[in-house]
N, C-alpha and C positions, 0 to 999 in steps of 0.2 A: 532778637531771635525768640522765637514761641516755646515752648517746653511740649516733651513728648503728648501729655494730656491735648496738647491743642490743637493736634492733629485730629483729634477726634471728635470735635466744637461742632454741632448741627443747629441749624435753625430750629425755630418754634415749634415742636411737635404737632401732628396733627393728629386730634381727637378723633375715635370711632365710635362709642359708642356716647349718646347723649346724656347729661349730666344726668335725667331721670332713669335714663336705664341703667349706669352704673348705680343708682340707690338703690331699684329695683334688688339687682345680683345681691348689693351689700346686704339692703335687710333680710332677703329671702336667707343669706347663708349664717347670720346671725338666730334668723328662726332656728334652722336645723340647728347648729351648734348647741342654742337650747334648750328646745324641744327633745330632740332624737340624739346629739351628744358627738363626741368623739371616743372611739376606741384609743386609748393612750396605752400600750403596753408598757412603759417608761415609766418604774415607782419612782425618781425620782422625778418626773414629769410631774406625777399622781400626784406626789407628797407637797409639790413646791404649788399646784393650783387649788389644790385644797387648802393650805394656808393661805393661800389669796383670797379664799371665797367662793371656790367653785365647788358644786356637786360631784361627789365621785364615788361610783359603785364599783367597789374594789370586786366585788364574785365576777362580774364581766370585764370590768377596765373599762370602765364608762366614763368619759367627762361631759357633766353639762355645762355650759358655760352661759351665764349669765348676761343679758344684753350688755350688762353697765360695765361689768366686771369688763368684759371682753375687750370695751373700748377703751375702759381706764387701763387695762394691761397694753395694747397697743399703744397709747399715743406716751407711753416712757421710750418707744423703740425712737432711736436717732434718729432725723431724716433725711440725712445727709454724715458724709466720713468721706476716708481717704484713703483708698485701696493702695500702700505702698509698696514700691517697687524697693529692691536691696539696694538700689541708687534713689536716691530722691528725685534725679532727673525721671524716674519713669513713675514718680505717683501718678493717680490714678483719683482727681474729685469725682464724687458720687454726689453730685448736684443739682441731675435731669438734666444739663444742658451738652452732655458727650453721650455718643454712641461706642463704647467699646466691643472687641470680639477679640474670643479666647479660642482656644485649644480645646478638645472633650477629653477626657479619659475613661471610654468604655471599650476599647480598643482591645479585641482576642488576637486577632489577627494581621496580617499588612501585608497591601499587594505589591507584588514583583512586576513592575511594568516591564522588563527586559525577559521575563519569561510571561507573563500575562498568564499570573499564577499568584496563589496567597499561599502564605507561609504562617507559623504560630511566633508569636511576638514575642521577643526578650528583651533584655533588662536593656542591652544594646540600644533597641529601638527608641526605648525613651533619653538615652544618651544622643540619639540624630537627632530625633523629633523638638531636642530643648534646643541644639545650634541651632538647629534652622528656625526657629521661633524666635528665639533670641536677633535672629538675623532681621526678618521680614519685618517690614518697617509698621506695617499697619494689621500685627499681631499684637492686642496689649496685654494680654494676659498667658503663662502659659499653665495649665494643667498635664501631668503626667498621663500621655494619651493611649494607652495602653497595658495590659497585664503581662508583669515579665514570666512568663513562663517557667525561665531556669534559674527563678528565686524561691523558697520555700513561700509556701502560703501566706503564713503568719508575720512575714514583714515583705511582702510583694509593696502592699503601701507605703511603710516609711521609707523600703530600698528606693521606689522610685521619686519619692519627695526628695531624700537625700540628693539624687543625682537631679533633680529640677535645681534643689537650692545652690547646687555646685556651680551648673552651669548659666539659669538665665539669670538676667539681673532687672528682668520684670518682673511685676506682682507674679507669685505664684498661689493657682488654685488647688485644693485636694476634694477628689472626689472618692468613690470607694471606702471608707471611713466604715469601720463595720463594727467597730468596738470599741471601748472609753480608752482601753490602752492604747491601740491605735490614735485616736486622739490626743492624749496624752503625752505620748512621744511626739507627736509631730509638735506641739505644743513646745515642748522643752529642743527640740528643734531651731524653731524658728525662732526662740527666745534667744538663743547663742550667737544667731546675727545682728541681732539689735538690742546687743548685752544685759537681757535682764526679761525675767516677766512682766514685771511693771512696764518697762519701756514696751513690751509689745501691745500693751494694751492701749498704747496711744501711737504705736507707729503699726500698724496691721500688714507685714510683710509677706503674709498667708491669708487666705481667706476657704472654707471649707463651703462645702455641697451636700444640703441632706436631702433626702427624698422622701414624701410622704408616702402611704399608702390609700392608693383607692378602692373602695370608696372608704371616706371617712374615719381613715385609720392613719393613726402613727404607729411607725416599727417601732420595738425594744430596744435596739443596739444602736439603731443609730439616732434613735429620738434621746440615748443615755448621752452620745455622744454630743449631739446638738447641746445639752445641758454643760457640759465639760468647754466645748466651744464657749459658749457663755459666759462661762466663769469668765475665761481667760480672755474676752472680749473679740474672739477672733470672729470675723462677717459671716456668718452666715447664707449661703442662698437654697433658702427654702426652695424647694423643686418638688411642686406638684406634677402629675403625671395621667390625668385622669386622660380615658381614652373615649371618646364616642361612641354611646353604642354596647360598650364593654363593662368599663369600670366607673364612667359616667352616662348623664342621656344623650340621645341621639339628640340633641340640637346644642347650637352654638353658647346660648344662656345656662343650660343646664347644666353643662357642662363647667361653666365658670363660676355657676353656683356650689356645686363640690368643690373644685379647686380653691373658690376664695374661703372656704369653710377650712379644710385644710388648715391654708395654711397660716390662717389668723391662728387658729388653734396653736401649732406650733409656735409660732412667733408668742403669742399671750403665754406660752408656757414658758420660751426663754426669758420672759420681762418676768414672769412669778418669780423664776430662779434665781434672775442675775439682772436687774433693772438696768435699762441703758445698754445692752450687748446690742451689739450693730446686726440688724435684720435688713435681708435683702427677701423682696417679694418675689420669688420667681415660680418659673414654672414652663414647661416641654409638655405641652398640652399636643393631642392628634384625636384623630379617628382611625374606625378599623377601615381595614378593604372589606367592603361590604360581598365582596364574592368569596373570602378565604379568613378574612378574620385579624389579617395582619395590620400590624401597624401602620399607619401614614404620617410619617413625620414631616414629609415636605410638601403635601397636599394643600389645595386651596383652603380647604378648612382646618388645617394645622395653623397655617399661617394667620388664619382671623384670627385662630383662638389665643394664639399667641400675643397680637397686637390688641387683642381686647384686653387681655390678662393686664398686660403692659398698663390698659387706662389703668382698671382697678390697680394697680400697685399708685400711680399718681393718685387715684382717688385717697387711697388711704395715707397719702405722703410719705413711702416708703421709696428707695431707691429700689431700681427695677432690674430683674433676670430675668426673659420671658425669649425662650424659644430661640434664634441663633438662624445657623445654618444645620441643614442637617438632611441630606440627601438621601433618599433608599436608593440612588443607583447601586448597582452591582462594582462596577469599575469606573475609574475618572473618563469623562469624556464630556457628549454631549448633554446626557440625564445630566450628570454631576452640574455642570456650569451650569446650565438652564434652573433648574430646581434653587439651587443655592445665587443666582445673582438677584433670582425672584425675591426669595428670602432676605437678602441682603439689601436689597433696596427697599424693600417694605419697612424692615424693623429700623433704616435709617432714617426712612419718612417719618415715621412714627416714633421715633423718637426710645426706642428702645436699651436701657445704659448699658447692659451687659449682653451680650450675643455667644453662643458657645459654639462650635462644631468645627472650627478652623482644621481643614486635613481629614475629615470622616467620612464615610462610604457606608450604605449598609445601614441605615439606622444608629450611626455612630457604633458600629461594631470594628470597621476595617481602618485600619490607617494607611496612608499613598500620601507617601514624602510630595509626589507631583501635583496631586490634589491640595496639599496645601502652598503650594506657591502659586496654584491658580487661583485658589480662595483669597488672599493674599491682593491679588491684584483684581477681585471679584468687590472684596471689600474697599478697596481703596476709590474702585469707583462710585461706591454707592456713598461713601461720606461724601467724597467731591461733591458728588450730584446734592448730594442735600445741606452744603452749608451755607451759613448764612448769606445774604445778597445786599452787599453795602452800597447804599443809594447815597450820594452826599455829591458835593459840588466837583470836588475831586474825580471822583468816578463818572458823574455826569455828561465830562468832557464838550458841554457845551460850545465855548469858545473852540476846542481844537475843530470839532464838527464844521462850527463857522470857516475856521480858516483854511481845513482841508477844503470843502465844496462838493461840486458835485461830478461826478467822475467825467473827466474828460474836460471839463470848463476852469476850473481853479489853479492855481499858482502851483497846487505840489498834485496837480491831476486826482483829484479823488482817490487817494493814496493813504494808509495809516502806516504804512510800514518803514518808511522811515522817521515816525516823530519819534522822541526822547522816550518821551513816558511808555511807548507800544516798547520798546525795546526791554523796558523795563517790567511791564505786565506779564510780558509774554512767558515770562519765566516762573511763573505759578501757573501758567496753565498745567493740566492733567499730563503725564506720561508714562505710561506703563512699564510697567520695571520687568514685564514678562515679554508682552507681543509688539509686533512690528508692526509700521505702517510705510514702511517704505514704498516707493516703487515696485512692480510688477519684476520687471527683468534685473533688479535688485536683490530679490526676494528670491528668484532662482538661481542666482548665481550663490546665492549663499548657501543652496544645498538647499531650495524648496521645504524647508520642514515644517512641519504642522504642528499644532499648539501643543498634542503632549510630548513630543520630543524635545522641543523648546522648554515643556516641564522639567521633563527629566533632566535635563541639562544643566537646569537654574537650581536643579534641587544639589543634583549631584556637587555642582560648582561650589554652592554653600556649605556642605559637608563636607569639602576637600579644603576652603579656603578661610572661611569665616573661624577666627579664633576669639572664642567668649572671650568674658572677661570673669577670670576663674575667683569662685567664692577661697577668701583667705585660706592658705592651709592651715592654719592653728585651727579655726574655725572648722572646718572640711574636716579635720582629722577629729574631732569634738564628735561630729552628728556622726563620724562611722563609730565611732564608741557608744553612741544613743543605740545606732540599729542592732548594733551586736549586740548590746543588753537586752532590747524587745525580744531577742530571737532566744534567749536564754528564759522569755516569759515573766521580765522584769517588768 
């Protein structure tokens, strides 16, 4: 029997951009880097690349980085780890040959398909949203997807890591990280599951999300925090952001000329602080709507930029976070599916290891419990569709070929459906764990329902039935002691 990771096993990725044009991207953003610099707001950032060798003009927050520097800081980053899950059954190798997909957490809101209305999101929501993650079989990661609303500000983050680490017992991601405390605590969090800091540094039961600033900026808080992640060896995924147009140039290259400049910056800062802290190269690259200015996350040019970003993280031999699913519909339906299966089968072609947006609407602002059980069954076809294709004598079925015949002339009439082996095949083929293919007058007698009814149903069903498997209570009762301390401003 395979283990959870192997479900996630894709064939050979396929290259888009050509070996000279990813040089191209790499030396032009290594120019900038040190020509024109990074703004690092982050003195511990400053302090730890200036000891390495780099340029730093502290009146602006300037780093310049050094061709050589740059790369000798890079190639100390891993290129390869193991996103653990609190079960070992659900690790998670980061070895370019899986496609996994997570959960977002930029979540304000979530829509009411039963009123076909939104609502402000609480603490609750991230208590459904981890069962039903936890549930759906080709979710592998989950991140808390959502801001609880009727939690105090200043532990909104660790209230809902807490209730992630309670309930799934996949890798869990943290996004939103705004402060070293914040870090900190989740830190001494996740250490209590896998008894110790040290032991977390080699089993990574968390893995955090920082985001740059475009153009050419790292934030203060959470660039302090990425350093703190460091320490404590927890993954990283760098998440550049640069937009088309806006915060980068209007073309495809230029574009991933700021974003690789980024985020090597960051990464070479966390290898100055803390050598060997596991870097994930990612990045939710878009363009604007050129008529209003807005966002396009699921656009045909999001989507290149994202599978280009993807080469450069292989070029650099960094495992990859590049872009996801990530819808601007308003509500689950047709934009939704359409936009996100697009997305879903590109980034599986291409070979993309981490995918984010499982369950988001809106530019990953809205969460729809319904949307994520069609995401769910959106992603599951797009691994199918792209794993490997075992040619071998076995599979060939030469001989059966011979002895079936040709329809209508042969001994078992051109027939595969009674041999051994078909019976046996037949049972990895694809089948949706959400929609029907029955019959026609099947399909109405069962009350005719349409795919988001069928959603709501599947989601509802999961949220009435599916029972985690609850993080230890000595442990559970430990991290609600952690968050009650943060909230004291410990």
């Amino acid at each position: 029997m395979g283990t959870f990771a192997d479900r996630f096993k894709v064939r050979t990725p396929v290259q888009i951009l050509k070996d000279e044009d990813r040089k191209q991207i790499h030396d032009a953003a290594l120019d900038v880097m040190e020509t024109v610099g990074i703004r690092v707001h982050s003195r511990i950032a400053r302090d730890s690349l200036k000891a390495a060798g780099a340029e730093v003009d502290e009146k602006n927050a300037i780093v310049k980085f050094d061709i050589d520097l740059t790369q000798s800081l890079i190639a100390k980053a891993p290129q390869s780890f193991v996103l653990a899950g609190r079960e070992k059954e659900y690790d998670l190798p980061c070895d370019g040959t899986h496609c996994y997909y997570t959960t977002d957490g930029c979540g304000i809101a979530v829509w009411e398909q039963k009123t076909r209305s939104r609502r402000q999101s609480v603490l609750e929501d991230i208590v459904k949203s981890a069962t039903i993650a936890d549930y759906l079989s080709f979710c592998s990661i989950y991140e808390p997807m959502v801001v609880a609303s009727d939690v105090p500000e200043e532990i909104h983050v660790v209230a809902a890591m807490k209730r992630a680490f309670d309930i799934s017992k996949k890798h869990i991601e943290s996004e939103s990280t705004s402060t070293v405390e914040e870090a900190r605590t989740q830190i001494r969090m996740a250490s209590e599951i896998v008894d110790g800091s040290e032991e977390l540094r080699n089993r990574h039961v968390m893995s955090a999300m920082v985001c740059t600033m475009s153009p050419l900026t790292l934030d203060g808080h959470a660039t302090d925090a990425a350093m703190i992640w460091a320490e404590a060896h927890v993954p990283v995924h760098i998440t550049g952001m640069a937009m088309m147009g806006v915060s980068g140039p209007a073309t495809i290259a230029g574009d991933l000329v700021v974003n690789h400049a980024e985020t090597l910056a960051l990464a070479a800062a966390m290898q100055a602080h803390s050598p060997g802290a596991p870097t994930i190269y990612g990045s939710v690259l878009s363009n604007m709507d050129p008529r209003t200015g807005a966002i396009q996350l699921s656009s045909p040019e999001a989507m290149l930029l994202c599978l280009c970003a993807n080469d450069m993280a292989r070029y650099m031999k960094m495992p990859s976070a590049c872009g996801g699913l990530g819808s601007n519909a308003k509500v689950p339906g047709m934009q939704s599916a359409l936009e996100n299966g697009m997305l879903a089968m590109a980034n599986a072609t291409m070979g993309v290891e981490i995918n984010n947006g499982i369950g988001m609407l809106d530019c990953s602002t809205v969460l729809s419990y319904e949307q994520m059980v069609i995401d769910n069954d959106i992603v599951s076809r797009a691994i199918t569709g792209c794993r490997e294709v075992v040619v071998n004598k076995e599979t060939l079925h030469a001989d059966m070929i011979k002895d079936v015949g040709v329809l209508g002339l042969g001994s078992k009439r051109g027939s595969y459906l009674g041999e051994r082996a078909t019976m046996k095949e037949v049972r990895d083929f694809f089948i949706s764990e959400l929609f029907t293919s029955e019959p026609y007058d099947q399909w109405e007698a069962r009350g005719k329902k349409d795919a988001m009814t069928l959603a709501k149903e599947k989601a509802d069903w999961i949220m009435e039935n599916h029972e985690p498997e609850i993080l230890d209570k000595g442990i559970s009762a430990r991290l609600d002691d952690i968050v009650k301390e943060s909230s004291k401003g410990d």
